[in-house]
N, C-alpha and C positions, 0 to 999 in steps of 0.2 A: 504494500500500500504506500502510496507516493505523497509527498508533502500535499498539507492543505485539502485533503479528500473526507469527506464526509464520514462521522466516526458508523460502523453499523450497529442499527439499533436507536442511535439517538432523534430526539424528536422536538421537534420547536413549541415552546410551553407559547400559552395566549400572550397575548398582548393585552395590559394593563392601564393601571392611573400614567406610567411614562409615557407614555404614545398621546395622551390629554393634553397633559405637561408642556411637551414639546409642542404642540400647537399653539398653546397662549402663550409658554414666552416670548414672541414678540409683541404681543400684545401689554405683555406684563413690562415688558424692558421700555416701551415708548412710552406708556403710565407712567412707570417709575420714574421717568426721567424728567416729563415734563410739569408732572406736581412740582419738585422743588425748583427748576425755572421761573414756573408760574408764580410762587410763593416771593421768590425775589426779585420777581418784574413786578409784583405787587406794592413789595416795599417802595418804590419808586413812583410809584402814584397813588400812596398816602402819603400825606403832609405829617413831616416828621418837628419835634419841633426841637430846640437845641441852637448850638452853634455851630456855623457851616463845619467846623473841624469834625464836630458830635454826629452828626447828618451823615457825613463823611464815613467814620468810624460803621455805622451802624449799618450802611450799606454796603459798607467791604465787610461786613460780618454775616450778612444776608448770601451776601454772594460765595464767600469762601465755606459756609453754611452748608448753601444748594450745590455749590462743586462735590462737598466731603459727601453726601447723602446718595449724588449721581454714581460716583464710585462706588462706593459701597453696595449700590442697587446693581451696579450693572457689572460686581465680584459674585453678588450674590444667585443673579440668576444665569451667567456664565458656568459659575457652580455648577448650578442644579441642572443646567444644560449637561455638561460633562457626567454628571451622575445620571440623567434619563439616556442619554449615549449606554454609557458599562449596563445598565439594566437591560437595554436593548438587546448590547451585542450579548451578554451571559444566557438571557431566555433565546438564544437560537441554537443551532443545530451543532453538536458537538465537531471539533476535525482534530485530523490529524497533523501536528505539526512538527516540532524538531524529537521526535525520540533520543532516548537517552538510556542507553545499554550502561545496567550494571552488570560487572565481568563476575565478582564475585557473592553476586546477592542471594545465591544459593548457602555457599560456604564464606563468611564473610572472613577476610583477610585478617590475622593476629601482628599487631604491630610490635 
């Protein structure tokens, strides 16, 4: 039996919640992304009150805010993207890949 051939006997389990998943993360990743934009394109059209430095301050804290939030969103369902992948590829059909001959797994070897 030659690399990468189909193990005999193995069988491809259903397809679950991953296959769900992987459809709405783009849906979830465009969500995620544009709540905290929206949040700090908001702060910019309420009237803040303070001094221009204050003003200043409070809007590069809005924004550096919605930047940390974006990453964090778009770690998280890259994530979960990666983990409905392995779910994927594990529920499919067994193969055969690199074999690995042990010489003495009958009698094992006295060091």
């Amino acid at each position: 039996m030659g690399m990468l051939h189909r193990l005999p006997g193995s069988r491809r389990e259903a397809s679950g919640f991953e296959w769900t998943l992987l459809r709405k993360l783009p849906r979830i990743a465009l969500i995620g992304t544009l709540l905290p934009a929206l949040a700090a394109l908001a702060m910019r059209l309420v009237p803040l009150e303070g001094s221009l430095a204050q003003v200043e301050k409070q809007l590069q804290t809005a924004d550096i805010l919605a930047i940390s939030v974006v990453v964090l969103h778009w770690t998280l369902v890259f994530t979960l993207a990666i983990a409905c992948i392995i779910v994927v590829l594990m529920k499919g059909h067994g193969y055969v890949a690199d074999a690995y001959e042990l010489n003495d797994a009958e009698q094992p070897a006295r060091d």
